[in-house]
N, C-alpha and C positions, 0 to 999 in steps of 0.2 A: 351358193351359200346364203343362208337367210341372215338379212340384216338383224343386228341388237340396239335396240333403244333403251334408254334408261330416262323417264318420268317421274321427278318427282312431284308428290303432291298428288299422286296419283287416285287415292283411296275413294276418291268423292269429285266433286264439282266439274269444273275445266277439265282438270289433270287426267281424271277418269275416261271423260271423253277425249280427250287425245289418246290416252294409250288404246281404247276401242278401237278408233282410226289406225291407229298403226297398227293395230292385230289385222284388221280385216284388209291393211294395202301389204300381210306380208309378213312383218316385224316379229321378231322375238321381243318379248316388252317386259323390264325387269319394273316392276309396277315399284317405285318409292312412295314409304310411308312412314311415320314415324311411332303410330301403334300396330303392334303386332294383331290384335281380332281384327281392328278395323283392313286392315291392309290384308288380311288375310280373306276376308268376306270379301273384298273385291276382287282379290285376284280367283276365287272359285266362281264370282258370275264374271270375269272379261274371258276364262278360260274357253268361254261358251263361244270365242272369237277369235282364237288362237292360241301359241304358244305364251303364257304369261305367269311371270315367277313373281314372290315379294324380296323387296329387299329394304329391310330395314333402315333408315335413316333417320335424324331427328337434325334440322337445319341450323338451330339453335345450338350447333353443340358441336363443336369441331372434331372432338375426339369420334364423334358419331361417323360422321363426312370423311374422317378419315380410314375407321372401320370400313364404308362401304366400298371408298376407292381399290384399298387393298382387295377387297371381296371379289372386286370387278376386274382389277388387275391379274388374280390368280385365279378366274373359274370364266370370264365373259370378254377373253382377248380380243375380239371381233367387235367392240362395241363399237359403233361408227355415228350414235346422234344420241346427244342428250339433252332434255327439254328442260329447262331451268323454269317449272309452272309454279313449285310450292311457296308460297309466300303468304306473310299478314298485316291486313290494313291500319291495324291500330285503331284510333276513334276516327271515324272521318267525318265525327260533327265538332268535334273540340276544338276551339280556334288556337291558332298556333303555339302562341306562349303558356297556353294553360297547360300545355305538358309536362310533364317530369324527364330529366333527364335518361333517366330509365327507363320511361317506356321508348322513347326514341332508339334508346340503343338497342332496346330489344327489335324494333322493328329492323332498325338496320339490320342487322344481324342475320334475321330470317332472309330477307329480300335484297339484299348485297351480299354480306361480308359472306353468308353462308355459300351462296350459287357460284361467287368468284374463288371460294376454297375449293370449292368440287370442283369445277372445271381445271383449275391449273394442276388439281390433283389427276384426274383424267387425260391433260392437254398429250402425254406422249402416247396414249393408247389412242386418241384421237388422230394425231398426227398418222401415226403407222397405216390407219387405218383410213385417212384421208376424207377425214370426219366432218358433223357437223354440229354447232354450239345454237342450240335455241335459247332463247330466252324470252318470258312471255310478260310483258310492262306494260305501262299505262305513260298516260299525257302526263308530262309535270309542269304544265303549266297551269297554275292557278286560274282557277275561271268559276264566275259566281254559283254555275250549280255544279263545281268540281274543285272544291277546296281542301281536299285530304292531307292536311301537315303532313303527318308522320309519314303516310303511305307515298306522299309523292317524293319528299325529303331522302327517303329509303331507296325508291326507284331510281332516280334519277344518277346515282351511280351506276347502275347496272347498267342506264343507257347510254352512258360516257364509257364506259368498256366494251360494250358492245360494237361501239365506231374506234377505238382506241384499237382493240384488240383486230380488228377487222382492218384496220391500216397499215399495223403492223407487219400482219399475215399475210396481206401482199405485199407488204416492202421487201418481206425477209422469203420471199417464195413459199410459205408456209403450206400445207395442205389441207388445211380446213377452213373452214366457211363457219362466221359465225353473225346472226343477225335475232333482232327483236321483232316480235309480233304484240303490238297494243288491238286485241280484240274489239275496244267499244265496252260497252253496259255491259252487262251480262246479270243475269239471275242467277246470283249461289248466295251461301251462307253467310259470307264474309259482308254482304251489304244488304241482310236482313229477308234475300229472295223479291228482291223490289220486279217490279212490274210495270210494263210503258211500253209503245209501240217502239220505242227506241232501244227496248230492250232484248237482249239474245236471250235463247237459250245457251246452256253449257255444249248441246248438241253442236248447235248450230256458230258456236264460238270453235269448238276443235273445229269442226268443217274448214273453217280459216286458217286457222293457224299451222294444221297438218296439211293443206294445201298448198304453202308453200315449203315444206319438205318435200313433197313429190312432183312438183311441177316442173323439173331440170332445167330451172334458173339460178344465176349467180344471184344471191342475196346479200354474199360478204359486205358487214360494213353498215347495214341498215336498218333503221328500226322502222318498222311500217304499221302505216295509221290501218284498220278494220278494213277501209275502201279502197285500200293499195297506194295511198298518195305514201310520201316520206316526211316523216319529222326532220326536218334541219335546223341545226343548235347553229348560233352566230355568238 
């Protein structure tokens, strides 16, 4: 039976290259996006790589998340991995306190509160299915040429559930795996397409990320730096 993925964030950057990767190791890929052209022009070039459908979601917007759950729940019972990619950085030159209340919550929102409503929406078709929970982060520790308030302040939840949720899973003999992939740099939108030897491609960032979906290791419980080491919170 061909496995089903579900990507959000699909339409463009990372996201896109993940679900690529997953078409050609295999996957059915329900491509997430939150506009319909956009999401839709992507899923007619990934289809060039396999089975690849759009599904609507908007992460910002719970009644959205929860549309899709049900969508997933009634037509895609097989779903066994979902990538938690879609997310936004906020200003990542603004220094901390010059934020607005608002835009903070807006980030949260996208890059926690939204990925943590899908998932637990998901968690029994996951379960059934003996699944797996990605989630795609970043460092949050502040460091002089990586001082993103909002975007790390945002993350940093995800990666606390990420090891929360993956403790749990094994205390309670749960049947899914759920861990974090911090790719490094990368070149997309979201940070202007910057450029440096230290920088990925989007290609070359799913290469990472969907490598350890395939590689039949236990990941449960980890959020892993680009080079394979582990972030450890104290």
């Amino acid at each position: 039976m061909t496995k089903t993925a579900f990507v959000t964030g699909a339409n463009k950057g990372i996201g896109f290259e993940i679900a690529k990767h997953l078409l050609q190791a295999g996957y059915h890929v329900l491509v997430g996006a939150r506009d319909q052209e956009r999401g839709e022009s992507a899923v007619n070039e990934l289809k060039a790589f396999g089975q690849a459908e759009l599904l609507l979601i908007n992460m910002a917007d719970l009644q959205s998340i929860d549309q899709a759950v049900d969508t997933i729940k009634q037509n895609y019972k097989h779903l066994s991995l979902l990538v938690n990619n879609a997310g936004i950085p906020g200003d990542m030159h603004k220094v901390g306190w010059e934020f607005d209340v608002e835009e903070l919550e807006a980030t949260y929102q996208v890059d926690f509160i939204g990925p943590f409503a899908l998932s637990k929406g998901l968690l029994p078709l996951l379960i059934a299915n003996k699944g797996t929970i990605q989630n795609i982060s970043i460092p949050i520790e502040p460091l002089s040429f990586f001082n993103a308030f909002a975007y790390q302040t945002a993350k940093a939840p995800l990666n606390v559930m990420t090891k929360s949720w993956g403790m749990s899973f094994e205390k309670e003999n749960i049947p899914v795996e759920i861990f974090a992939v911090m790719p490094g740099a990368v070149s997309t939108d979201l940070n202007g397409n910057m450029t440096g030897d230290f920088v990925k491609t989007t290609a070359q960032a799913a290469e990472i990320i969907v490598g350890y979906v395939l590689d039949d290791k236990n990941h449960n419980g980890q959020v892993i730096n680009y080079d394979g080491t582990l972030s450890v919170y104290q």
